[in-house]
Structure formats: structure tokens, C-alpha cells
C-alpha positions in Angstrom: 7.7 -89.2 -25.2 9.6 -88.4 -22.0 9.7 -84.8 -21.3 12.1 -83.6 -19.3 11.0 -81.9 -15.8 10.8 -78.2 -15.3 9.5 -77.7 -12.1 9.7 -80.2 -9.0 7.6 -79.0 -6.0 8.7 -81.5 -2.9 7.1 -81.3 0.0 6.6 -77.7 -0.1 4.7 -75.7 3.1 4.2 -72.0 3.5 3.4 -71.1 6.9 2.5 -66.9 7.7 2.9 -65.3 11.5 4.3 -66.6 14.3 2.4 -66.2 17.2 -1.0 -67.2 15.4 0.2 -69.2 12.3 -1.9 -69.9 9.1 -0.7 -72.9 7.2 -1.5 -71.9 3.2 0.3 -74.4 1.8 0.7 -77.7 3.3 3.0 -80.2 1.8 2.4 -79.5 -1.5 4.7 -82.2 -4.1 4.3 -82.2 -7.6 6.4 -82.0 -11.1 5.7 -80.1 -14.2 7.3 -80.8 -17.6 9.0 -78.8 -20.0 6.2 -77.2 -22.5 3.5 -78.6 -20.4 0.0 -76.8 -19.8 -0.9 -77.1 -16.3 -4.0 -75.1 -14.9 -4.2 -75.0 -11.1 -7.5 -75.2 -10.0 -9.1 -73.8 -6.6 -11.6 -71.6 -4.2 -10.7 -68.6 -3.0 -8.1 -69.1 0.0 -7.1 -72.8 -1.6 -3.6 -71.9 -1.5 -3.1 -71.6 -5.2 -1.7 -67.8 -5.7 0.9 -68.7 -3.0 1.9 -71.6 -4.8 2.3 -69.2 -7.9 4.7 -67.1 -6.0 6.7 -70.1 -4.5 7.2 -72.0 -7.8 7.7 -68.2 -9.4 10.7 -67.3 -7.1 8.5 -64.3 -5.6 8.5 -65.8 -2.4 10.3 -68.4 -0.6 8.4 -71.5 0.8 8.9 -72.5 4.7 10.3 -75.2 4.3 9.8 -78.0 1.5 12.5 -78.1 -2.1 11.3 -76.6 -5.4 13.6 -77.4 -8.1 14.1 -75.5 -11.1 16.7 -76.2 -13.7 18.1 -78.6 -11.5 18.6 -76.2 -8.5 16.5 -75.5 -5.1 15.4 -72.3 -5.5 13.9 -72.3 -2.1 18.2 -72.0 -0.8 18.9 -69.3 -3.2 19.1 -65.3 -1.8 17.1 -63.0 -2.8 19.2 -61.6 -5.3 19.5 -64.8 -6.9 15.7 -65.2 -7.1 15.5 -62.1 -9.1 17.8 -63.5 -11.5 16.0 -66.5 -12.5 12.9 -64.1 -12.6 14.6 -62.4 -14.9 15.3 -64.8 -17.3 13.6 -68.1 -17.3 10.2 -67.1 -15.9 7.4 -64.6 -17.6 4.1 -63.1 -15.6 0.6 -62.5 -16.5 -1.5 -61.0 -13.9 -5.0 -60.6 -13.4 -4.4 -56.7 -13.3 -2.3 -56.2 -15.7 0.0 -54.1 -13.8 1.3 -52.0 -16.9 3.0 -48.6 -16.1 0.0 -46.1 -17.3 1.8 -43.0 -18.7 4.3 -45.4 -20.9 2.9 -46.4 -24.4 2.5 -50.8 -24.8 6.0 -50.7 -26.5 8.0 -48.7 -23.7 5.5 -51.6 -21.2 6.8 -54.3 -23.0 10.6 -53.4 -22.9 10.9 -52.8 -19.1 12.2 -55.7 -18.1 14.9 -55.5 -20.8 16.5 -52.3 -19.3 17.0 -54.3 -16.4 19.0 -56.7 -18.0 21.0 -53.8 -19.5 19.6 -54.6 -22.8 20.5 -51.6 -25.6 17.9 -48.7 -26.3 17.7 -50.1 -30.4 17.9 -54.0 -29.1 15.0 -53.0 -27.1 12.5 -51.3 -28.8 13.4 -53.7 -32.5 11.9 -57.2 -29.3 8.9 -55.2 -28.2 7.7 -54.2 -31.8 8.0 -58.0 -32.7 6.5 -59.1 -29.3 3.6 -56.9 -29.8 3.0 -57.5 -34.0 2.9 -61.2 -32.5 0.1 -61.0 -29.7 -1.8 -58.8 -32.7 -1.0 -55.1 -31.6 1.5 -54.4 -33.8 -1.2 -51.0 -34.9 -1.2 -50.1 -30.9 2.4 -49.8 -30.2 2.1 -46.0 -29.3 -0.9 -46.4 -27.1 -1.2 -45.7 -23.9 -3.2 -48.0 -21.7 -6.0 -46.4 -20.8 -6.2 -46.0 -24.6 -7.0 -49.6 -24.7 -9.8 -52.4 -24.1 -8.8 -54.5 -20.9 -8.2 -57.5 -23.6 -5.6 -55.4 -25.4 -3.8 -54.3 -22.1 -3.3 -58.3 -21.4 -2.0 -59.0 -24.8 0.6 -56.0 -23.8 1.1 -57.6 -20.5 1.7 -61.3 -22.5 4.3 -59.6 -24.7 6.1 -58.1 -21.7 5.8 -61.6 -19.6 7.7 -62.8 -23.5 10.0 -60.1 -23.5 13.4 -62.2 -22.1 12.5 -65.4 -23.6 11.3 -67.3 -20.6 10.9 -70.8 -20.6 8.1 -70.9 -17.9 5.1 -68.5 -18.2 2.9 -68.1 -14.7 -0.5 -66.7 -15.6 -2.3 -65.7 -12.6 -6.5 -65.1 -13.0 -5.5 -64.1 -16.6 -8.9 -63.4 -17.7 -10.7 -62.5 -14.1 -10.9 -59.1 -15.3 -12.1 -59.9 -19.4 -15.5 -60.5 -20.9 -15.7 -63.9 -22.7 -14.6 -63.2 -25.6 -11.5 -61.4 -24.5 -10.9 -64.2 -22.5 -10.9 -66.7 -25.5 -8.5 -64.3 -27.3 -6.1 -64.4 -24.4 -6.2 -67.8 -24.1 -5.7 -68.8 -27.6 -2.9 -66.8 -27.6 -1.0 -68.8 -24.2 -2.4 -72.0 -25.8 -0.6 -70.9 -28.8 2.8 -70.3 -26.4 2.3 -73.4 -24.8 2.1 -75.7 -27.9 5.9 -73.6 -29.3 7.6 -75.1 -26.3 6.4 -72.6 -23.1 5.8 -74.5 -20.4 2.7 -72.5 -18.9 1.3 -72.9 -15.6 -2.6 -71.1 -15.4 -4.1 -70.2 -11.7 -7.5 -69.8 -11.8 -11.1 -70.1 -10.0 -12.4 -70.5 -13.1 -13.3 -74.2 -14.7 -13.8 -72.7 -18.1 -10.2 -71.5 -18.4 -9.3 -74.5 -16.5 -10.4 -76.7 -19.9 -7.7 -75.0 -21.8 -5.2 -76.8 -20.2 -4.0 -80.6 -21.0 -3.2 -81.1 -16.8 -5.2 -79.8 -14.0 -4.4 -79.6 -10.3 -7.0 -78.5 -7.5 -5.7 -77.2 -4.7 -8.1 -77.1 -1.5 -7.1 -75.8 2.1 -3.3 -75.7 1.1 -2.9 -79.0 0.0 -3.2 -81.1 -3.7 -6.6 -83.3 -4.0 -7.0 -83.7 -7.0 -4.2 -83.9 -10.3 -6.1 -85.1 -13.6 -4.8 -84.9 -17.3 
């Protein structure tokens, strides 16, 4: 079956300073299909966060195409980059980054009020979200009232929240114990094989396996790409 693509990385280079410059990525080209699992693989200082942010829209390459949906995202402004953020990509990060005075339902329906989405519409997505990623008993919780593998599943309901069709999950598990870590990544397996394309960074082989593609990155640049 021929999938259509959803992400085409072309020649793609990321270059910091200007003086001294450090090349972190360094003609990086490859494509990703629509509801593919795709774990990108490498050390420390491989290149593969930045490549997160590039194919993400956090960041704009140096010079290189990455083509979403049919457009260069690397041309767009940064106005337009926080559009398609909005709405066709979701975030997991290693840290969470949940708001720690708001309760995991106000957490998960932040990005919603950007999008001008009503108080009842709101709160009715987050609810389901949450019951989804099994927290449905932990919607008024706080998170330091939760386990670190909880405060994920809250962060995975928020990254769900505006019905992305790509899901970046950076170090997902770096900061879970091993069986929080299974949970978690039943739970983006489960996503993946509904129709989210999901694209994994880690150090990590073992979270690596999960996935049905895997790319290693080493000194900015692709060595290795292996179903």
C-alpha cells in the first residue's frame, strides 16, 4: 500500500553563530509517511532534537526544503509556523512542561484557547482526551499531585488536544521508570496504529524498538535508515 507522504526533509542544514559556526545538521533528506512510526535514533549532540524542531516548525532550517502538506515550511513567517503548530502538529516532551498551578484538564485545554475554542467546547475535549490516555479519575489534579508517568499521559492528551496529524515525541520516557515508560509508549503505539503519524527522538534503543522505521543520526547527518 502506497502511503501518501507527510513530511519531506530535502537537503536540510542548520548552521548556529557566525563568526565560529557549528554545523548540527548537515544535509539531512528524508520522507515520512502519513501514520508512520519513525524513531530517530542518536548520541548526545547527533543532531536529532534540532531536527525535531526543524521538521516541528519551532525553528527554521538554514537552508535545505521541508515539506509539509505539500508546502515549504522552511519559506513560511513566523506567524505562519505557529499556525501549522497549531493544528497539524502535537508535542511530547521529555519534561513535560505542564503549567503547575492548573489542574491536568485546564493543562490539556491550553492550546484550545488559543485557537479561540469556547469555555464548554473546551473542557467537554480535555475530559474525553484525558478518560482516553486513562486519567479520566485525575482530571482535577494538580501536577505535582501526580507520578511523572501520569504528568506524560496529561502532556499526550494536550499534544491530542487540536487533532494533529503529526505527533513529535521528544525523550518521551527519559524521565520514567520502566514501566512508566511501557505505559507511555503503548499509549503512542496505540496513536500511531489510528492514523498519527508519530515521529520518536530518543538516545534510547529500547524505545527505539517501538517503532516500525528507525533513523540514526550521527554528527548532523543520516547514517543509518532501517525498517
Amino acid at each position: 500500500m502506497n502511503r501518501k507522504t507527510a513530511l519531506d526533509v530535502k537537503d536540510v542544514w542548520k548552521i548556529y553563530g557566525t563568526k565560529v559556526q557549528i554545523e548540527v545538521l548537515r544535509g539531512v533528506s528524508l520522507s515520512i509517511s502519513e501514520a508512520e512510526f519513525v524513531a530517530i535514533i542518536g548520541a548526545s549532540g547527533s543532531g536529532k532534537s534540532t531536527l525535531m524542531h526543524v521538521m516541528g516548525c519551532l525553528q527554521k532550517p538554514t537552508r535545505g526544503e521541508i515539506v509539509l502538506d505539500g508546502v515549504n515550511i522552511a519559506e513560511l513567517t513566523e506567524d505562519e509556523l505557529a499556525e501549522i503548530r497549531g493544528k497539524q502538529i502535537g508535542f511530547v516532551f521529555q519534561q513535560f512542561n505542564l503549567l503547575p498551578l492548573k489542574t491536568a484538564q485546564k493543562n490539556v485545554e491550553l492550546p484550545l484557547i488559543f485557537q479561540g475554542v469556547s469555555s464548554t467546547e473546551r473542557s467537554k475535549k480535555a475530559a474525553e482526551l484525558l478518560e482516553r490516555v486513562g486519567l479520566g479519575h485525575r482530571m482535577s489534579h494538580k501536577p505535582s499531585q501526580m507520578s511523572g508517568g501520569e504528568q506524560q499521559r496529561v502532556a499526550i492528551a494536550r499534544a491530542l488536544v487540536g487533532n494533529p496529524a503529526i505527533i513529535f515525541a521528544d525523550e518521551p520516557t527519559g524521565n520514567l521508570d520502566t514501566k512508566s515508560s511501557r505505559e507511555i509508549m503503548s499509549i503512542l503505539k496505540k496513536l500511531n496504529s489510528e492514523g498519527k503519524t508519530l515521529i520518536v527522538v530518543t538516545h534510547d534503543p529500547e524505545i527505539a524498538k517501538w517503532a516500525d522505521r528507525t533513523i540514526r543520526l550521527s554528527d548532523g547527518r543520516v547514517i543509518t535508515d532501517e525498517n
